[in-house]
Steps between C-alpha positions, in 0.01 A plus 500: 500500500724274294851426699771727405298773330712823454341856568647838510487745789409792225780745478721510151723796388356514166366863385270348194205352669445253231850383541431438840215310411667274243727429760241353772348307208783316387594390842296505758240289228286327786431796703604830325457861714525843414800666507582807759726757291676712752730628202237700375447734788456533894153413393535134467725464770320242774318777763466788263264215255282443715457857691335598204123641603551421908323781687826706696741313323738790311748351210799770420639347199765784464617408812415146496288491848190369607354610784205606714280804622285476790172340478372749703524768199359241262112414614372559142774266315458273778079499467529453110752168562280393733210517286647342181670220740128410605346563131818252411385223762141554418530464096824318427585767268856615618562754219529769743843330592649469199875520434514746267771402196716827594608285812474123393581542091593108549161385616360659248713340232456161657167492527422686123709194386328265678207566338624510203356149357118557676289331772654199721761458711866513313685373775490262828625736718547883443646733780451819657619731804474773709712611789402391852278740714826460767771586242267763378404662812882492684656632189229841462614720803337885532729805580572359893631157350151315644421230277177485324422178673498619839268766430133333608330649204755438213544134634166440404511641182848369330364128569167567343662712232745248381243195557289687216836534283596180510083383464503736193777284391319187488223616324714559217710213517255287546381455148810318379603312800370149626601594843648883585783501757544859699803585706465740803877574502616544825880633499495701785476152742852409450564762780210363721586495851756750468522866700361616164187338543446498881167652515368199249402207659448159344114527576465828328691450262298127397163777559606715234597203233262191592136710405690609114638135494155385537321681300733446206454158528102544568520616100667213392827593504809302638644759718952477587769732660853585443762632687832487455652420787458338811186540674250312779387279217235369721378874518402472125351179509292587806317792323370240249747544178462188260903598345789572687755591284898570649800600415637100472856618355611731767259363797409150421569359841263820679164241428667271735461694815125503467491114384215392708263796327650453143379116547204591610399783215633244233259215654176756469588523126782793487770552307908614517576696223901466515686854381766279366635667200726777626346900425848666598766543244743342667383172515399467160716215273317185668377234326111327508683185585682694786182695611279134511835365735473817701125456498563086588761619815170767645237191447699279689582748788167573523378096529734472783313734699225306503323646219339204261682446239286434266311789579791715388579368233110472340432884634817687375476776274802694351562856437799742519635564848337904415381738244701552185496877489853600548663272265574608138243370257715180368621361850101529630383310171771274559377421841164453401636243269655308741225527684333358257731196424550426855103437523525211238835380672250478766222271331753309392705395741378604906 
């Protein structure tokens, strides 16, 4: 991937899918993804998205829950998944996983326009997502507050489940795209290691990841990660990831403590993505000039850890520090913007 090459984590406030489209177009022009539209209901918001079609998996959208029933009252929804995951490996045909347009309206704008001018690929690099199976499967809890993940039969499914989402993805993406790019956002691992997460440990939690990691990239795809905030970095690059994309605004200096790993994923061909371009309201007003200096200050800081240098600065990918979803509709398009210029300050001048 070319240095410097902007992509978007996915989210944008934007209520007209084609709007949201336009946007990723015009800026993210290398490697343009689908926009996640959270403003148009608890549907698209980034569990209930993907829930859609798990066997025990309830979404409330009055309430705006997802949660679980016990597998143990499920055996027939269970049998069918497990038949049309098998069928799925079996045939390659993963239209028994789709995302339906009532819960991703902005895939299904992106990829209608992508299509738009016929066969062959459009674009170097185009982008998809899904959420993690560990986000996915700490954040569903059934009516005793047990997470989905813990439960032995449910933390085999959500893995497979979202492995054929984000597979499903491809296929579709794959027509206009030289090389397809999907994130397995992982959110939830900025509070790794924490009481909250006690009963995860680092080799489960690389168990659940490494096998969807793998697989993606077993269908061609260049598989990242983002969270947005601190996390055992090493963790990620461990379970395989080819992208690890951080919040390099707010957390720029986190990398650092796992130097010796970073240096080590970057020399078997991976890549930083830095979340340089500030998501929260507060910190918008800088400049691509001040962004690249910013950017300059993490690269540095990084080098003097004993991670190669040139290393960083050939394998660095930007993006915004998170999703765009909460800001009003001008502020995220002008972030994407300056996402967009800092990338050619980039070319130009690192």
């Amino acid at each position: 991937m070319p240095r410097g090459l902007a992509l978007a984590i996915g989210s944008l406030p934007h209520r007209d899918p084609d709007a949201a489209v336009r946007v990723m177009l015009e800026t993210c022009v290398e490697a343009p993804c689908w926009p996640q539209l959270p403003s148009l209901g608890f549907q698209e918001t980034m569990i209930a998205q993907f829930a859609e079609g798990i066997p025990c998996i309830r979404i409330d959208r009055d309430k705006g829950k997802v949660s679980f029933e016990r597998p143990e009252d499920q055996w027939e929804r269970l049998s069918s998944f497990y038949e049309r995951y098998l069928a799925a490996e079996q045939t390659g045909d993963r239209s028994a996983f789709t995302i339906s347009a009532d819960f991703a309206k902005g895939f299904h704008a992106f990829t209608e326009k992508l299509l738009e001018s016929g066969s062959g690929p459009r674009f170097p690099f185009v982008k998809g997502q899904i959420t993690g199976p560990l986000t996915f499967g700490l954040s569903v809890h059934d009516e005793r507050g047990l997470p989905a993940l813990y439960d032995d039969t449910l933390g085999d499914v959500i893995p497979k489940a979202l492995l054929m989402k984000g597979l499903w993805q491809l296929d579709r993406l794959r027509p206009a795209a030289g090389q397809t790019i999907l994130f397995v956002d992982e959110p939830v691992l900025a509070s790794f290691g924490s009481a909250a997460m006690i009963n995860l440990s680092r080799d489960r939690a690389i168990g659940f990841l490494r096998p969807v990691v793998q697989t993606l990239q077993a269908a061609g795809a260049l598989v990242g990660s983002h969270c947005c905030g601190n996390t055992d970095w090493s963790l990620l690059a461990e379970a395989g990831v080819d992208i690890l994309n951080f919040d390099a605004y707010l957390y720029r200096e986190s990398v650092g403590l796992y130097a010796e790993s970073v240096d080590v994923f970057l020399a078997r061909g991976g890549y930083l993505a830095w979340g340089i371009v500030p998501s929260e309201r507060r910190h918008q007003g800088r400049t691509a000039r001040e962004l690249f200096d910013l950017l300059l200050e993490g690269v540095r800081f990084l080098a003097d850890r004993g991670i190669a240098r040139d290393l960083l600065a050939e394998r660095l990918l930007v993006t915004t520090s998170c999703g765009l979803g909460l800001l009003t509709e001008p502020e995220a398009e002008h972030t994407m913007a300056l996402l967009r210029d800092l990338s050619e300050t980039i070319r130009l001048g690192l």
